[in-house]
C-alpha positions as CSV (number, residue, x, y, z in Angstrom):
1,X,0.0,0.0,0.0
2,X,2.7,2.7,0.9
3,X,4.8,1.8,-2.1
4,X,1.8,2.1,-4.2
5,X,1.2,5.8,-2.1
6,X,5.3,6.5,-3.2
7,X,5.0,5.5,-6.7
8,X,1.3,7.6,-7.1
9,X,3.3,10.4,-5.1
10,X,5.9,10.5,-7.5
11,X,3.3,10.1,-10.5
12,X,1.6,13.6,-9.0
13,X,5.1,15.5,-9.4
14,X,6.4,14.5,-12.5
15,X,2.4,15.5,-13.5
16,X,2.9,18.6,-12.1
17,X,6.6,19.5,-13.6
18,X,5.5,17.9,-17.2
19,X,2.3,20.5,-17.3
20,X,4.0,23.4,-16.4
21,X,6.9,22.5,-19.1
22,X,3.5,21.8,-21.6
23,X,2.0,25.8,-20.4
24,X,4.9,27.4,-20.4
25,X,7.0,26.0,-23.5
26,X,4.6,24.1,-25.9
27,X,0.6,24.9,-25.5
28,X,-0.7,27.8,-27.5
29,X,-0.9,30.6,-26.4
30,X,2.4,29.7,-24.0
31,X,3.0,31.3,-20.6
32,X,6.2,32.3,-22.1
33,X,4.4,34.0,-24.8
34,X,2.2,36.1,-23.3
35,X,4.8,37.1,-20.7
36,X,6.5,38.2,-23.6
37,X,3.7,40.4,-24.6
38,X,3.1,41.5,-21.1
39,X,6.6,42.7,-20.4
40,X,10.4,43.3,-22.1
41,X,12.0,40.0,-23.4
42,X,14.5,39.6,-20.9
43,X,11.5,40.2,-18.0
44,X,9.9,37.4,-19.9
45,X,12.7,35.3,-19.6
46,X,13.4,36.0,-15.4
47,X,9.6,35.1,-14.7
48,X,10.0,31.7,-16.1
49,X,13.7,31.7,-14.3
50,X,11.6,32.3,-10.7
51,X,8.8,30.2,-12.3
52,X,10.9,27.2,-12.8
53,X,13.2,28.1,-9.3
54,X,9.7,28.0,-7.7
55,X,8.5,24.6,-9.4
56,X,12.1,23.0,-8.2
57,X,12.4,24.0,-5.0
58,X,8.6,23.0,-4.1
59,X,8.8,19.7,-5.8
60,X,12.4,19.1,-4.0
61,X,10.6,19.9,-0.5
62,X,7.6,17.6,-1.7
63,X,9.8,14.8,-3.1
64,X,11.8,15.0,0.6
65,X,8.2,14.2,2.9
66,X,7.7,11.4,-0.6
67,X,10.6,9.5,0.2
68,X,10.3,10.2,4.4
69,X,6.9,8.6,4.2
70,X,8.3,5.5,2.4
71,X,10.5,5.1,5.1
72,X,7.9,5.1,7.8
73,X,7.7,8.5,9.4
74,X,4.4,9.5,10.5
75,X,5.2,13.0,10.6
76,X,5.7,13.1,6.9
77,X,2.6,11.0,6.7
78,X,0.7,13.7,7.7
79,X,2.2,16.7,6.4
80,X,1.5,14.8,3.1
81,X,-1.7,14.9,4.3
82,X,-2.2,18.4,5.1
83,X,-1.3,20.0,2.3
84,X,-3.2,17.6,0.0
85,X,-5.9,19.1,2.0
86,X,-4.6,22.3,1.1
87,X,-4.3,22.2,-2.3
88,X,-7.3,20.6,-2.5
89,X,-9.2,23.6,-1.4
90,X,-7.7,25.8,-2.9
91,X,-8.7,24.1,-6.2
92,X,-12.1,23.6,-5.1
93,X,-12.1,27.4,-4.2
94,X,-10.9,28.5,-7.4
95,X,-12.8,26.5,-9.8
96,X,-14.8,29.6,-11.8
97,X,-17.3,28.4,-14.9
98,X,-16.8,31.7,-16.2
99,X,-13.2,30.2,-16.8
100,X,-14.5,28.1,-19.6
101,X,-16.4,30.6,-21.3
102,X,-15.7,30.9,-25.2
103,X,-13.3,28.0,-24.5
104,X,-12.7,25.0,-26.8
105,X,-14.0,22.0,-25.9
106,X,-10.4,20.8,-26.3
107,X,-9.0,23.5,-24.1
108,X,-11.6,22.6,-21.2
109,X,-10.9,19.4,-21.0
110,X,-6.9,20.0,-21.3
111,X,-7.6,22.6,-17.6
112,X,-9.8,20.1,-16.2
113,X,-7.7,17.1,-16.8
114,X,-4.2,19.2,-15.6
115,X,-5.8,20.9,-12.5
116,X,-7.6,17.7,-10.8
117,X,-4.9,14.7,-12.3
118,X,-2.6,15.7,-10.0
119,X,-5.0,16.0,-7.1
120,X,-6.6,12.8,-8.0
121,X,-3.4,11.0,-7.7
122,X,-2.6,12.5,-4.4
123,X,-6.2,12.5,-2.8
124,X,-5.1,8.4,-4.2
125,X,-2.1,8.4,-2.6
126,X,-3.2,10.0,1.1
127,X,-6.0,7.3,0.8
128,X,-3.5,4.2,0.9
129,X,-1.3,5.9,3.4
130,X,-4.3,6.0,6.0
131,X,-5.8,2.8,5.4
132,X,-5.7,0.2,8.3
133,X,-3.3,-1.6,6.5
134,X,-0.5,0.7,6.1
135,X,-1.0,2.1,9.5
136,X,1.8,-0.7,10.9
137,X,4.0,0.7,8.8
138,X,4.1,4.0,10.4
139,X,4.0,2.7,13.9
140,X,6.3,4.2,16.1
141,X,8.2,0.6,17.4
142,X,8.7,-0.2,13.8
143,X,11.7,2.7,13.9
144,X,12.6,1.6,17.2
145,X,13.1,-2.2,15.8
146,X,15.3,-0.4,12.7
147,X,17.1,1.6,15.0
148,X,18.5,-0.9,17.6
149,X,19.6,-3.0,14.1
């Protein structure tokens, strides 16, 4: 169950770095793009520098409480927890239907499928880490046991 939680874990930020490669690079009209229009070249160029800075340095912290939980800490356990909850409110408070006006049919489902994959695979992943099952593997005499080895 936990490996599964690891391996879904991982699935949610290489989601997450892969779409915001997709909107700022390749998907028309790109981020980069319309920074462009929105400011100088080079301005354009130092928001997707703190852009990506910002994408690495979150997905570093989150790939550090990933690989902590696979190894049995609670506390990571539910800090994973706690800011799925997070992000799934905030995505539940910012979902607008004026957002999809005059959209493509192609374009809604390309936001819908980017904004709630990734929280699908986490709200996934915090299931199997609370399930009775894996709850052994986050006892506390478990790192005792590995300790005293």
């Amino acid at each position: 169950m936990v490996e599964t939680a690891f391996l879904l874990l991982l699935a949610a930020i290489a989601v997450d770095a892969v779409v915001w490669t997709l909107d700022t690079f390749v998907i028309a009209p790109s981020g980069l793009d319309e920074m462009r229009t929105e400011t100088s070249g080079s301005g354009a160029i130092q928001q997707v520098a703190v852009s990506a800075g910002f994408l690495i340095l979150t997905s570093g912290l989150f790939l550090f409480f990933v690989f902590q939980m696979r190894q049995g800490r609670n506390w990571a356990r539910n800090t994973l927890a706690a800011v799925a909850a997070l992000v799934a409110f905030f995505l539940m408070n910012s979902v607008s239907m004026n957002e999809f006006d005059g959209a493509s049919t192609a374009d809604v489902i390309y936001d819908v499928f980017v904004s709630v994959s990734p929280v699908f695979l986490v709200a996934g992943a915090v299931l199997l880490m609370f399930l009775p099952t894996a709850n052994t593997y986050f006892s506390p005499t478990k790192h005792t046991d590995q300790q005293a080895a």
